[in-house]
N, C-alpha and C positions, 0 to 999 in steps of 0.2 A: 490567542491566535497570533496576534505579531510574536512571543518569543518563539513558536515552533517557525513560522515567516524567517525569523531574525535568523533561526538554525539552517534550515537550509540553506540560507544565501552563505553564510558562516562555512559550513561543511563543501560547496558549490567552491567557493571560493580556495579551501584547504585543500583539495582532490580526497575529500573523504565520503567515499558512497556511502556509505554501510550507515554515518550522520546524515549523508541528505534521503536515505530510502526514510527515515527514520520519523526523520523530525515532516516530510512529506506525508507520512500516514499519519502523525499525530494532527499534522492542520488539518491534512483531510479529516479526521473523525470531528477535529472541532466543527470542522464548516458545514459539516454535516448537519448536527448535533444542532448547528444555527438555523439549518433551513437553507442553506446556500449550491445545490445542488452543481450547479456548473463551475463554481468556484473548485468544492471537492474535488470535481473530475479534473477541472485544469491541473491541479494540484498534483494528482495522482497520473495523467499523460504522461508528463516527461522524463519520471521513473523509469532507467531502466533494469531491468531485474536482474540481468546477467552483468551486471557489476558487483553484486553481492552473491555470493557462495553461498552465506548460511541461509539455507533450505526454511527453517520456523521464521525468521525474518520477511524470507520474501510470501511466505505463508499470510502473513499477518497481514501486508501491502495488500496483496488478492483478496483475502477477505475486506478490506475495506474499499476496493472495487467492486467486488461483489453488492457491499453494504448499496454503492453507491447506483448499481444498475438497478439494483431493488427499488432505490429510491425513486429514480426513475419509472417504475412499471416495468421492467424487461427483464421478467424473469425467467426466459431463456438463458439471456447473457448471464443474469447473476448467479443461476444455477450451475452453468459453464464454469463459471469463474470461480465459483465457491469447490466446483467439480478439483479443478486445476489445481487448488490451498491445498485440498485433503489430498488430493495425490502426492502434494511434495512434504507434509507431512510423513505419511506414510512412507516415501520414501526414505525419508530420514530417520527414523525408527527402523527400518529393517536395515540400513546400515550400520544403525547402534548392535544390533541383537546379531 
């Protein structure tokens, strides 16, 4: 958990999104994975997506929002939010093809 912690402050520090969207979805899954549920979500808040282009990246972030509303009980949101991943998947495949 602290070396993904230690990454984002690292990448926060560097003006590197694309490291803090990054190393933010890996603490999320850990803190997850711990049982820490509001931790995860702090985690995942201050992400924001539109600093990162690549489309399967920001994919990845949503799905562990997703994971995260789940976790919660609110599986409205995490259906929304899981909705939201496979859309920009999709998009990003029909830009490949």
């Amino acid at each position: 958990r602290e070396h993904f912690a230690n990454a984002v402050t690292l990448s926060v520090e560097s003006r590197y999104p694309l490291g803090e969207m990054i190393g933010r979805r890996r603490l999320a899954e850990t803190l997850l994975d711990l049982g820490r549920i509001d931790d995860a979500d702090a985690a995942l808040t201050t992400t924001d997506l539109d600093l990162v282009a690549n489309p399967a990246t920001r994919a990845r972030l949503l799905a562990v929002r997703a994971r995260t509303a789940l976790a919660r009980g609110n599986l409205d949101t995490a259906g929304r939010i899981a909705a939201d991943a496979v859309a920009l998947t999709e998009s990003a495949l029909g830009r490949a093809q």
